[in-house]
Backbone as CSV, one residue per row, in Angstrom:
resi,resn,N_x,N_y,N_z,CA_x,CA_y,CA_z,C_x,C_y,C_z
1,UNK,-38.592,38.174,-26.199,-38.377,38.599,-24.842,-37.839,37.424,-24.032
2,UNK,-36.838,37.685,-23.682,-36.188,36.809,-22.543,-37.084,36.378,-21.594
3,UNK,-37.340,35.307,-20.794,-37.663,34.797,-19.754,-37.395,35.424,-18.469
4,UNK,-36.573,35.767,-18.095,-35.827,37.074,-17.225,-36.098,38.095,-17.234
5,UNK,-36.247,39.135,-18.515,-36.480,40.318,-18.426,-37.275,40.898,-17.635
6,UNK,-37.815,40.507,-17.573,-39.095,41.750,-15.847,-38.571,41.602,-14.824
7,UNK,-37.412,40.786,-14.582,-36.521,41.013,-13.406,-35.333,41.982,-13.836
8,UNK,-35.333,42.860,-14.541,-34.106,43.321,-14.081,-34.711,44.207,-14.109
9,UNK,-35.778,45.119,-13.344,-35.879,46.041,-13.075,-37.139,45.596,-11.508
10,UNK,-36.483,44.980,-10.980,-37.666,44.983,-9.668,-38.511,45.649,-9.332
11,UNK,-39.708,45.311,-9.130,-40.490,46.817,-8.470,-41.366,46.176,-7.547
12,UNK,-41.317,45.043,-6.720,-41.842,44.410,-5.765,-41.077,43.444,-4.762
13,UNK,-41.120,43.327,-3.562,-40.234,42.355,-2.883,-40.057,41.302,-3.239
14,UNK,-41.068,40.485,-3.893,-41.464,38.968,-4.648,-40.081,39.298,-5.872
15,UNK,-40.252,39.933,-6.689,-39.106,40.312,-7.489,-38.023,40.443,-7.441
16,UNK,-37.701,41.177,-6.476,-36.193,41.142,-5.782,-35.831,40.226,-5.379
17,UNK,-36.923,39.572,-5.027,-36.312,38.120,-4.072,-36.301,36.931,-5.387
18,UNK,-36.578,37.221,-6.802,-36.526,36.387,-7.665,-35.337,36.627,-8.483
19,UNK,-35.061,37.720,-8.756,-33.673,38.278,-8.938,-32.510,37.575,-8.348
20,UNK,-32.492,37.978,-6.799,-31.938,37.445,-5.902,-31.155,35.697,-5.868
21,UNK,-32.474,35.373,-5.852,-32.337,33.819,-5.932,-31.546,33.392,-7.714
22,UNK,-32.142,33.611,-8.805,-31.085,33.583,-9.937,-30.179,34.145,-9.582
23,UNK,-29.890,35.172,-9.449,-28.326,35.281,-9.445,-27.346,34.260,-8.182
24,UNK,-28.292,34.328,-7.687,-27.547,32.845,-6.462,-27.562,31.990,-7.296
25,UNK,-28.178,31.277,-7.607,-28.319,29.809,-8.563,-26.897,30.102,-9.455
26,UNK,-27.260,31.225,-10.131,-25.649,31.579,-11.227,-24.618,31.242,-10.314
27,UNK,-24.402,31.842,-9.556,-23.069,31.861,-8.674,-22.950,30.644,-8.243
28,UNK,-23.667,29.454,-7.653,-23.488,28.192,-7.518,-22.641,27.918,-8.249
29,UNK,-23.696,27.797,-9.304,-23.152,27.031,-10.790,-21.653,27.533,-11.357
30,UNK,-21.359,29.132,-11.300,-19.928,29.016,-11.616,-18.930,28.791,-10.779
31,UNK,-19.364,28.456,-9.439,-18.475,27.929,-8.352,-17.329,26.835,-8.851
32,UNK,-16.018,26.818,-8.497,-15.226,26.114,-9.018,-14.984,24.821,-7.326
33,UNK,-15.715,24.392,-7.297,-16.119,23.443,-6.019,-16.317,21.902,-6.342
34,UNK,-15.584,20.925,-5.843,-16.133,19.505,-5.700,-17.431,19.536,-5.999
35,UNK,-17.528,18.421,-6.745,-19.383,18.124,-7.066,-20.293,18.212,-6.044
36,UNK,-19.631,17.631,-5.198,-20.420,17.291,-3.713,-20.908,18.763,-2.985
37,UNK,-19.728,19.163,-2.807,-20.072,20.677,-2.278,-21.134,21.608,-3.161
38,UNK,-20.813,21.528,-4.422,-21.479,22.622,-5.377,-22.930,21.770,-5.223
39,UNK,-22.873,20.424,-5.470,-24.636,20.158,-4.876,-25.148,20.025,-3.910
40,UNK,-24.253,20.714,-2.431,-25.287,20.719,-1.405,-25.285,22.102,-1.166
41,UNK,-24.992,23.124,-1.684,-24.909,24.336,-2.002,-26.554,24.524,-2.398
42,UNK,-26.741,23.487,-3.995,-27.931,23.603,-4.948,-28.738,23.406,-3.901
43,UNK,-29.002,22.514,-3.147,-29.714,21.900,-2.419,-30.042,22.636,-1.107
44,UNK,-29.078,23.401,-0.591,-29.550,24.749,0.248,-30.103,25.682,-0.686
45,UNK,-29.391,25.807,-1.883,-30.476,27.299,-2.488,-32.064,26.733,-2.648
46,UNK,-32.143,25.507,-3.077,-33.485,24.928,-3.666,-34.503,24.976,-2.170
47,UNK,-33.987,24.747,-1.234,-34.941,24.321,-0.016,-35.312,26.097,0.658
48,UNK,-34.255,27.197,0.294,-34.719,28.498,0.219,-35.518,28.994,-0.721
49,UNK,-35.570,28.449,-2.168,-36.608,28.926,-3.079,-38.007,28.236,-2.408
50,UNK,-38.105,26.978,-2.261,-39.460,26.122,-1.640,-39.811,27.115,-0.528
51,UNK,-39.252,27.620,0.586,-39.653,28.741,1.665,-40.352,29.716,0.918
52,UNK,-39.413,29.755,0.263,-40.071,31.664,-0.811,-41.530,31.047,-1.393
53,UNK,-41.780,30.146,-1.068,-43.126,29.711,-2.026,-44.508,30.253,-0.591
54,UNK,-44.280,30.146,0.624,-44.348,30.303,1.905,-44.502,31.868,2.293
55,UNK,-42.974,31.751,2.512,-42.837,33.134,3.572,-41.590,34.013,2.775
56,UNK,-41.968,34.891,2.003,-41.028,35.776,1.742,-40.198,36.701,2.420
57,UNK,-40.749,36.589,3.259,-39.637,37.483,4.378,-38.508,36.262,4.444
58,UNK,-38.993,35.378,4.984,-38.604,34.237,5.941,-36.940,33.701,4.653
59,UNK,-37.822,33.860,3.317,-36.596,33.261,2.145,-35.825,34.162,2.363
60,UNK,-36.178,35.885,2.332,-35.144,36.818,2.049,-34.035,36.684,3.300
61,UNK,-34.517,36.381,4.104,-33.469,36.288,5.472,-32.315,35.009,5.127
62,UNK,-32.955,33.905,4.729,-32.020,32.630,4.343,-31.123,32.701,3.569
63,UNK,-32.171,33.686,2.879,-30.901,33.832,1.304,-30.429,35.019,1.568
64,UNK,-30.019,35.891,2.854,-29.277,36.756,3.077,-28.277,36.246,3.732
65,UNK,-28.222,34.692,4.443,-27.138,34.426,5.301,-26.882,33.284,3.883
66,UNK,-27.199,33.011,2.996,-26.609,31.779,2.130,-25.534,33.104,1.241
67,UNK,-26.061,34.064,1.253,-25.134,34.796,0.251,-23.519,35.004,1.265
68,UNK,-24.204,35.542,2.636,-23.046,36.062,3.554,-21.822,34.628,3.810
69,UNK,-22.589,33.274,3.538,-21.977,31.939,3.961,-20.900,32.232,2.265
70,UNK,-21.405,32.304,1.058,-20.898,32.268,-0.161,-19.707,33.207,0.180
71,UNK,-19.978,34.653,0.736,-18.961,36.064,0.622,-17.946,35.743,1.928
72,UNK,-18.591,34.215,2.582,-17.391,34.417,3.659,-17.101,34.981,5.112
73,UNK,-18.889,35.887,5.300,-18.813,36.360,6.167,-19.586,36.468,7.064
74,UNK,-19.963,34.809,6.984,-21.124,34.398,8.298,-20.495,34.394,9.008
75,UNK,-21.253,35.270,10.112,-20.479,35.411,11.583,-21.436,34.092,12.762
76,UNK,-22.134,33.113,12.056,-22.837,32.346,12.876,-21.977,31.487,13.288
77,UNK,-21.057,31.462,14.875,-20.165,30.270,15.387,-20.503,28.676,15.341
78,UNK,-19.939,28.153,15.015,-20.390,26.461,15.065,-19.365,25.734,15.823
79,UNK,-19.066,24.307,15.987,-18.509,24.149,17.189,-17.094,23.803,16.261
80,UNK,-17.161,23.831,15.057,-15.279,23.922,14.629,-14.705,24.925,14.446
81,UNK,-15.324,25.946,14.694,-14.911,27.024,14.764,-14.319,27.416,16.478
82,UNK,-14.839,26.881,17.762,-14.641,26.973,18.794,-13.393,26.239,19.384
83,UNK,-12.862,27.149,20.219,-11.663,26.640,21.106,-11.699,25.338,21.454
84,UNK,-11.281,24.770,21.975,-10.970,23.546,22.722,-11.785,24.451,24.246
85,UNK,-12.129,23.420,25.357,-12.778,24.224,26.371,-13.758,24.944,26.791
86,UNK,-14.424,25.141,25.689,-15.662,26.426,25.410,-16.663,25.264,25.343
């Protein structure tokens, strides 16, 4: 038996959110990214698994905006993203 196997069928939030997080870790790792980037990537997923040790809500939310940051479609403004003037 695989190490994995009782995750691919979730049947608890703790689970999903362990699912979740491997398949993030995968996707890091096949990221075709500068070293630098792909390890501060690791280093945001790792400091969201340490939360999940905590507050599972609190991880599932992090690792809902680390996935949306991966897909491109964090809508959270930062200031290089802003006009000149603003």
């Amino acid at each position: 038996m695989a190490a994995d196997d009782r995750l691919n069928d979730p049947q608890t939030g703790d689970e999903l959110l362990a699912r979740r997080l491997r398949d993030a870790h995968r996707r890091v790792r096949a990221l075709a990214l500068p070293q630098e980037e792909q390890a501060r990537l690791a280093r945001r997923l790792l400091a969201i698994c340490d939360v999940a040790k905590r507050d599972i809500a609190h991880a599932a939310a992090r690792l809902d905006a680390f996935i949306a940051y991966l897909d491109g479609t964090f809508d959270t403004p930062s200031r290089r993203n802003m006009p000149h003037g603003d």
